[in-house]
FIKOLZA-1660 file (N, C-alpha, C; in steps of 0.1 Angstrom, whole numbers, plus 5000, padded with zeros to 4 digits):
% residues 73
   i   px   py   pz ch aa at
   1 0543 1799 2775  A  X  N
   1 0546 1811 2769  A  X CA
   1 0538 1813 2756  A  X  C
   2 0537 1802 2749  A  X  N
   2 0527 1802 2734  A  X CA
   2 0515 1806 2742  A  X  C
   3 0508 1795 2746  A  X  N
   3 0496 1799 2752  A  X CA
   3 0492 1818 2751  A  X  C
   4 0501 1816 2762  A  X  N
   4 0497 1831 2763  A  X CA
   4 0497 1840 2753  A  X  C
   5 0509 1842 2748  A  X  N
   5 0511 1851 2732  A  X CA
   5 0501 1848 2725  A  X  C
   6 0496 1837 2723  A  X  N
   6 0485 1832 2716  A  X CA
   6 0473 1839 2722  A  X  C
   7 0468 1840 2730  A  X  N
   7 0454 1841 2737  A  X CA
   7 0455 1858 2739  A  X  C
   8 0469 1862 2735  A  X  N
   8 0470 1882 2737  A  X CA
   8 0471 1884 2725  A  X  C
   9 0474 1876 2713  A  X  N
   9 0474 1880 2695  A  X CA
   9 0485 1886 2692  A  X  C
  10 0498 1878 2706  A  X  N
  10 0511 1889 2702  A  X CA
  10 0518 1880 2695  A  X  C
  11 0517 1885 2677  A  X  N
  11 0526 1875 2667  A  X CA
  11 0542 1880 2663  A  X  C
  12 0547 1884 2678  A  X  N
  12 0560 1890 2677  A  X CA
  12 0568 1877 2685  A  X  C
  13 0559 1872 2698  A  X  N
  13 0565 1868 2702  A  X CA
  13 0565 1852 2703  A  X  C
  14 0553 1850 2692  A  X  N
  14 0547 1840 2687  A  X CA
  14 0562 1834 2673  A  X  C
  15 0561 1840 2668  A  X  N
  15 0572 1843 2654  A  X CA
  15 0589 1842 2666  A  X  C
  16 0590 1852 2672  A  X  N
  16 0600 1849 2682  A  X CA
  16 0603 1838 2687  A  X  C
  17 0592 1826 2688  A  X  N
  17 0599 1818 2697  A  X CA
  17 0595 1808 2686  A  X  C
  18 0591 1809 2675  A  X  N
  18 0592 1798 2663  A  X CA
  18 0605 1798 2660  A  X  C
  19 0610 1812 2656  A  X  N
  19 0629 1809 2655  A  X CA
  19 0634 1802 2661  A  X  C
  20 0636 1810 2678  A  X  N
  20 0647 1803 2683  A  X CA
  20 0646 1788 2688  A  X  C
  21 0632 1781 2686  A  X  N
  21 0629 1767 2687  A  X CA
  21 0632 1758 2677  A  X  C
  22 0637 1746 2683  A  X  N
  22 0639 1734 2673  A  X CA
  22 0625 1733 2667  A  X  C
  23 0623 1726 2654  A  X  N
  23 0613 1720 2648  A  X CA
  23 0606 1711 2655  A  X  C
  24 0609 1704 2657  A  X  N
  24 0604 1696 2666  A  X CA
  24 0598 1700 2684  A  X  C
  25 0606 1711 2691  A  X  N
  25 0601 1718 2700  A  X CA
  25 0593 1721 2700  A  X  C
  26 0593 1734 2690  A  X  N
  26 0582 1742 2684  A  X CA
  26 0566 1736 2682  A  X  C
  27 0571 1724 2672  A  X  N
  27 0559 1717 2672  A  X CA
  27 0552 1705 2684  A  X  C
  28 0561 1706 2691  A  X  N
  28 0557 1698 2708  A  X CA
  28 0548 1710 2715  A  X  C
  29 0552 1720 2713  A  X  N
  29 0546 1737 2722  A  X CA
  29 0534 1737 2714  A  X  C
  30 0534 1738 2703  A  X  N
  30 0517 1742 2692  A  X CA
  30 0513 1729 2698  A  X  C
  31 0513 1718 2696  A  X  N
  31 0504 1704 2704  A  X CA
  31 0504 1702 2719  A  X  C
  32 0505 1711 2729  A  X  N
  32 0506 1712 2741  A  X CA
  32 0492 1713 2745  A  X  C
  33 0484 1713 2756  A  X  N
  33 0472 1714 2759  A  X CA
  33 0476 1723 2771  A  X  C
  34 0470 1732 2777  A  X  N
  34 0468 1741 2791  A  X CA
  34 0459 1731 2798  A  X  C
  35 0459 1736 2807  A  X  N
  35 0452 1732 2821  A  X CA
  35 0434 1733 2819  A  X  C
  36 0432 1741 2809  A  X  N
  36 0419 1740 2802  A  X CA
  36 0419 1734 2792  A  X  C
  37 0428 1727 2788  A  X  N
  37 0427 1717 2777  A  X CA
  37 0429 1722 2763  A  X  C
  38 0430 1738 2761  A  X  N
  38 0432 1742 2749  A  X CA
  38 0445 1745 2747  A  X  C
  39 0444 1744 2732  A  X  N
  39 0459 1749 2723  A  X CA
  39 0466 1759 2728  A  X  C
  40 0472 1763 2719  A  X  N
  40 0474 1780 2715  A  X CA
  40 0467 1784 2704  A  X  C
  41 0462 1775 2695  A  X  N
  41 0455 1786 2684  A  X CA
  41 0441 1783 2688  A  X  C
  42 0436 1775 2700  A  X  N
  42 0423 1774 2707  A  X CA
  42 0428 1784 2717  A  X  C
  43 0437 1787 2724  A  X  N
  43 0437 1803 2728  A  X CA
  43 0435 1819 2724  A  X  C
  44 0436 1813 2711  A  X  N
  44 0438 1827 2703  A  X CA
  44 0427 1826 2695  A  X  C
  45 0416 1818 2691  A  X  N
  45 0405 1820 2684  A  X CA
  45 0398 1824 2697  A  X  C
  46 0395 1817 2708  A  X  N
  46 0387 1817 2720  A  X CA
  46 0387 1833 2723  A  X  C
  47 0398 1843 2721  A  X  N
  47 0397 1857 2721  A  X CA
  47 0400 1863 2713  A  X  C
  48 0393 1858 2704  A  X  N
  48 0386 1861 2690  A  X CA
  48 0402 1868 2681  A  X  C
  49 0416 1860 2686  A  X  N
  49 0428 1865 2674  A  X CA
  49 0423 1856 2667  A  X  C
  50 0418 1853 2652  A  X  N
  50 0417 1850 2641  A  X CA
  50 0428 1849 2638  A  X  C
  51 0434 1862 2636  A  X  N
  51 0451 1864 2624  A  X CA
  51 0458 1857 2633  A  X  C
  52 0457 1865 2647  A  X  N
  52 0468 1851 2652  A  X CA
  52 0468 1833 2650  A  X  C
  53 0455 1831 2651  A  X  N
  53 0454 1814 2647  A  X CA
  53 0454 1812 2634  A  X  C
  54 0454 1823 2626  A  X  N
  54 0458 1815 2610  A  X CA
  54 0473 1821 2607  A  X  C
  55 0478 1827 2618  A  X  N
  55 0493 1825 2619  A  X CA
  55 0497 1812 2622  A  X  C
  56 0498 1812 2638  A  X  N
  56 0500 1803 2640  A  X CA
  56 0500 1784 2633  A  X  C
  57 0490 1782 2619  A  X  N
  57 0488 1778 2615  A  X CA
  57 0496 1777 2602  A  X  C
  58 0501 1790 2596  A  X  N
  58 0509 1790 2586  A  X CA
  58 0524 1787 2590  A  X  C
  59 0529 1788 2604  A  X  N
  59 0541 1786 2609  A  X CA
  59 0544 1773 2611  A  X  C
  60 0527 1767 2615  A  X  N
  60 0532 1753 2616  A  X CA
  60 0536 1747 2599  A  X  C
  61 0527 1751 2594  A  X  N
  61 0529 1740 2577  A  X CA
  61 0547 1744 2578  A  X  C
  62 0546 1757 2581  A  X  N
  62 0557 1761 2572  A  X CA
  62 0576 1760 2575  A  X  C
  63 0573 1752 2588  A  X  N
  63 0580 1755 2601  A  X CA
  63 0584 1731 2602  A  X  C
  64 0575 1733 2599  A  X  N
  64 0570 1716 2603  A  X CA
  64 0567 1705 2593  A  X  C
  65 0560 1712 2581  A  X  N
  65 0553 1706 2570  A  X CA
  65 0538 1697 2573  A  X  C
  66 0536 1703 2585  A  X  N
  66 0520 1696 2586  A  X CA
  66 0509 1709 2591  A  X  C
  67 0498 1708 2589  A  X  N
  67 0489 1716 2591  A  X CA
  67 0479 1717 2601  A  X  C
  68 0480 1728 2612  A  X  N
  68 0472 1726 2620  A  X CA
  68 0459 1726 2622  A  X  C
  69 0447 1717 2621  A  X  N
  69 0434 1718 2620  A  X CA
  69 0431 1714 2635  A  X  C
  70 0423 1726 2645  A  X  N
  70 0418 1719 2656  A  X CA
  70 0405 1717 2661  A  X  C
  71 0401 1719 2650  A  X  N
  71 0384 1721 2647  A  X CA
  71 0381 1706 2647  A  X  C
  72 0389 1694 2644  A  X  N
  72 0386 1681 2638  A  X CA
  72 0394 1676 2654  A  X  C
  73 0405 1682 2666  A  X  N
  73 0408 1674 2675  A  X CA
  73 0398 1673 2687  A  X  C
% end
């Protein structure tokens, strides 16, 4: 469900499902790989959401306390 929200730049339901997830969940779903081997904020740069992957990235620090860089995985 990230995946996707991620790769459509929908930060409603992106943000939606950071709430109702444990910390730990949340951050199991952001380090998930698809069946093409990408993220969710490699889904959402790949069609060109920017804001959504520097969402997605502020949710993690902020959500988790670590930072998502996947330019370096």
């Amino acid at each position: 469900m990230l995946h996707v929200a991620a790769a459509n730049g929908n930060l409603e339901i992106i943000k939606f499902l950071s709430e109702i997830s444990s910390k730990d969940h949340f951050q199991q779903i952001l380090l998930r790989q698809d069946r093409w081997d990408f993220y969710p904020i490699d889904a959402a740069r790949e069609n060109h959401f920017y804001h959504t992957g520097n969402e997605l990235q502020q949710i993690s620090f902020k959500e988790n306390n670590f930072y998502l860089n996947f330019e370096n995985i």
